[in-house]
C-alpha positions as CSV (number, residue, x, y, z in Angstrom):
1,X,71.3,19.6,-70.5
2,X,73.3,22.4,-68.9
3,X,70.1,24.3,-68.4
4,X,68.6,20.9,-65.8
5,X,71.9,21.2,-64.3
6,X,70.8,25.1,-63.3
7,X,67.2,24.0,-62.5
8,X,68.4,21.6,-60.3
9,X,71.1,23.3,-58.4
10,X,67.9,25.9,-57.8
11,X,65.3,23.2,-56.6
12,X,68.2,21.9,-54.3
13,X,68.7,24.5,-52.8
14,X,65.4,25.4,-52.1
15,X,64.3,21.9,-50.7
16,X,67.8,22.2,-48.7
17,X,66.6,25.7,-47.3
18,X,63.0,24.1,-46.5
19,X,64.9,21.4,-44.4
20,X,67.3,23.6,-42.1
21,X,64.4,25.7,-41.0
22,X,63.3,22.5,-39.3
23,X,66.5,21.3,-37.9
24,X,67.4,22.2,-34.1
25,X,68.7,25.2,-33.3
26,X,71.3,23.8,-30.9
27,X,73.3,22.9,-33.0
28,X,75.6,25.1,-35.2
29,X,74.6,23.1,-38.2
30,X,71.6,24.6,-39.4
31,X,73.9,27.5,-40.1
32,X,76.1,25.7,-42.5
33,X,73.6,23.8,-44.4
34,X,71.5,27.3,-44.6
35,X,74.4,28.8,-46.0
36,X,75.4,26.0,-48.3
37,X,71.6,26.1,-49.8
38,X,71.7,30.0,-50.8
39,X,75.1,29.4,-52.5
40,X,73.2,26.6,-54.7
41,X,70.3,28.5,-55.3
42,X,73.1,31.8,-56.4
43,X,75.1,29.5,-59.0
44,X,71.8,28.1,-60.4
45,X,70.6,31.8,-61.0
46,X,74.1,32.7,-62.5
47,X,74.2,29.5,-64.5
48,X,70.5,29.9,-65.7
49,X,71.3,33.6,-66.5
50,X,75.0,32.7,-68.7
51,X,72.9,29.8,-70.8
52,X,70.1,31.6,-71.5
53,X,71.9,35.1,-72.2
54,X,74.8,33.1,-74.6
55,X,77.4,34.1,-72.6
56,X,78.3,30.4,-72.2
57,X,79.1,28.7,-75.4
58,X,77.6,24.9,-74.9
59,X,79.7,22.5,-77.2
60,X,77.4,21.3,-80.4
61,X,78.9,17.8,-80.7
């Protein structure tokens, strides 16, 4: 499950980062959103990288 979570915080962030290239420039909110993508695409990296490395312990329930 934790392992979807980091899949999809990388798809989201690339789909996110597809969509501000295409926004207007004019506005100061292609910036934002730019940024905002490459800081989901970073923590799905990390949290692919902790799960699959063991550094995270997921709870066997």
């Amino acid at each position: 499950m934790f392992i979807s979570i980091a899949i999809l915080f990388i798809i989201c962030g690339i789909l996110l980062l597809l969509k501000t290239k295409k926004m207007p420039k004019e506005q100061g909110l292609h910036i934002i959103t730019g940024v905002g993508a490459i800081v989901l695409i970073i923590l799905g990296v990390i949290l692919t990288y902790c799960i699959l490395s063991g550094k995270i312990v997921l709870p066997l329930h």
